[in-house]
C-alpha positions in Angstrom: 27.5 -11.3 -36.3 29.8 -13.1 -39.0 29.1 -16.1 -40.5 32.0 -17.7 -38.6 31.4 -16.6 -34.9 27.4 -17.8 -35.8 28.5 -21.3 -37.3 30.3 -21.5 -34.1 27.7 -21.5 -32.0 25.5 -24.4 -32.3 22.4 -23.2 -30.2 22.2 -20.0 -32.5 23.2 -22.5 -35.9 19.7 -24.3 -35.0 17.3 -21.4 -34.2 14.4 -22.2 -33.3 15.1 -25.9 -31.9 17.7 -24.9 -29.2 15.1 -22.2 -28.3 15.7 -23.6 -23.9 19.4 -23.9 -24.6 19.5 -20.0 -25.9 17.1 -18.9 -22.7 19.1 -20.3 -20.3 22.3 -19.0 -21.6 20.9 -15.6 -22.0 19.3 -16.2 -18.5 22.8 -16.9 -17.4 24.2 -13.3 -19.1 21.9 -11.3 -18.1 22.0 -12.7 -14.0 25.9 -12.5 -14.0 25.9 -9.2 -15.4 23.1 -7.9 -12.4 25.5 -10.2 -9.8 28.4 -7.7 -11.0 26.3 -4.5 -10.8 25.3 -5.8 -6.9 29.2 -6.5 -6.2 30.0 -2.8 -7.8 28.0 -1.1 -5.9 28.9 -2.8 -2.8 25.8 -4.6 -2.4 25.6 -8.0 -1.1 22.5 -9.5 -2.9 21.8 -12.7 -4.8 19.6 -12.2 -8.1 17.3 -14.8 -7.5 15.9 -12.9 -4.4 15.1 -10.5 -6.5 11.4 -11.6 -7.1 10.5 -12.4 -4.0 11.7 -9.6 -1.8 10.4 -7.4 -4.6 6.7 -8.7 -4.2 6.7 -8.2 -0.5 8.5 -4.7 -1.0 5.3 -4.2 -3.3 2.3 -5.7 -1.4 3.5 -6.3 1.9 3.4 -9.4 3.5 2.6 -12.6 1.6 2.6 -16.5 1.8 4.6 -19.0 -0.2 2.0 -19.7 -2.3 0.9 -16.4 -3.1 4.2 -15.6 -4.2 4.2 -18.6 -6.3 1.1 -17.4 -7.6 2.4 -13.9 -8.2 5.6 -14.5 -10.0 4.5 -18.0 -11.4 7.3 -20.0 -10.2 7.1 -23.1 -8.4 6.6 -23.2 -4.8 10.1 -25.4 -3.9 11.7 -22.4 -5.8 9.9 -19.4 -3.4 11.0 -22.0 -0.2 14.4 -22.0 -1.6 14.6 -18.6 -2.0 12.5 -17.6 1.6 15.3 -19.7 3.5 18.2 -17.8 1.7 16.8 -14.6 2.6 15.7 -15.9 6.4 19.8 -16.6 6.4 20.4 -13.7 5.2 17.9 -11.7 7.9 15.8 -10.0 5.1 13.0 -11.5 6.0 11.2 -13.6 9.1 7.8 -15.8 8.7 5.3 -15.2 11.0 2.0 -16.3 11.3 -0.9 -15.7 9.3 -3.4 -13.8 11.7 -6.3 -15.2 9.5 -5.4 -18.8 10.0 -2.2 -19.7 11.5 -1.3 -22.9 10.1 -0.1 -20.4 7.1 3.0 -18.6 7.3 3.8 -14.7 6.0 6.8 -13.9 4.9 7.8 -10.3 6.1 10.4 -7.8 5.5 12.6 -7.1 8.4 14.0 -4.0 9.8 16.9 -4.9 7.5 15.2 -5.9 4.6 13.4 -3.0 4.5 16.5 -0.8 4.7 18.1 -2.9 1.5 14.8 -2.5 -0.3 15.3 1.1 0.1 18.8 1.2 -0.6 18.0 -0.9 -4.0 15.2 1.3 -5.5 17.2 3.5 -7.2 19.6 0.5 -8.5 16.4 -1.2 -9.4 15.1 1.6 -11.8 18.3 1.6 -13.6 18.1 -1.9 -14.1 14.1 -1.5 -15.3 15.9 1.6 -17.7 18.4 -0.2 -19.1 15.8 -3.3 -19.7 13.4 -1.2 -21.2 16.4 0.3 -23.4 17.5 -3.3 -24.3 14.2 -4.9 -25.3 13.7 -1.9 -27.4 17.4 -2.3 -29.3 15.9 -5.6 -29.5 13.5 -5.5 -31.6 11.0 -5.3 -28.8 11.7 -9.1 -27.3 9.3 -9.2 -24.3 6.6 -9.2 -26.7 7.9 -12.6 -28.3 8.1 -13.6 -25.0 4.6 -12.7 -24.2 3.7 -15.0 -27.2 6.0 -17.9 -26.3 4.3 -17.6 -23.0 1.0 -17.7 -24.7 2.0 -20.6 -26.9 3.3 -22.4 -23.6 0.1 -22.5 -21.8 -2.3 -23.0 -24.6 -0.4 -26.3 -25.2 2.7 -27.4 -22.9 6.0 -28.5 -24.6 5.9 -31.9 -22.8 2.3 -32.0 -25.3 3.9 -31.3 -28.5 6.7 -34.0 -27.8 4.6 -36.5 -27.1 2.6 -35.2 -30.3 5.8 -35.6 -32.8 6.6 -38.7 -30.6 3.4 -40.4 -31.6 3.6 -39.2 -35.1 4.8 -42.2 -37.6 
């Protein structure tokens, strides 16, 4: 990148201390990009269902909270996204046999027939991703490590820290 386009871009001049600003805009880029692979191949499918209807795809049936669990999301974002895709007749809840003031949320007929028509889609995204991270410089392990970092001790934490700090 030349020094002009870089000193243009304040969130890259700053490194390390714009480090949310930079994940959210390559969050951003790398969701419009999959929304315009969906809309190429003809596929009506929003990104952020991607998690979700991959877990049940995986294991089946599964409450909210096991998704949250799973994909370590909140679990207003897995509601969010189960009421999209009950719209959208992917998926229904039923109840859990095991105790039935949970709920399951399970593929339908549908669902299951777009799961199947995404698997291949899905593996060239997971190629190109794996081709990516690897151009790179291997990323998703510095991710691994900021999520490490994260949980041994929270942002909010080090705020308050430097906050406190004379």
């Amino acid at each position: 990148m030349n020094s002009t386009l870089k000193d243009s871009d304040y969130s890259r001049s700053v490194g390390g201390a714009a480090i949310g600003a930079r994940l959210r805009r390559l969050s951003e880029w790398l969701d419009g990009d999959t929304t315009r692979v969906y809309a190429a191949m003809g596929i009506d499918f929003e990104q952020r269902w991607f998690g979700v209807l991959n877990q049940l795809a995986l294991h089946g049936p599964l409450t909210v909270g096991e998704l949250a669990a799973r994909l370590k999301i909140t679990h207003v974002s897995v509601s969010q996204t189960r009421q999209s895709l009950e719209k959208a007749g992917i998926i229904v809840t039923d109840p859990d046999a095991a105790d039935a003031r949970r709920r399951r949320l399970v593929l339908t007929d549908s669902g299951t027939a777009l799961v199947e028509r995404l698997k291949p889609l899905w593996q060239a995204f997971d190629q190109a991703a794996l081709t990516l991270n690897a151009e790179a410089g291997e990323v998703a392990a510095a991710l691994d490590r900021l999520d490490d970092a994260l949980a041994q001790r929270s942002l909010f934490d080090r705020i308050m820290d430097k906050l406190a700090t004379p």
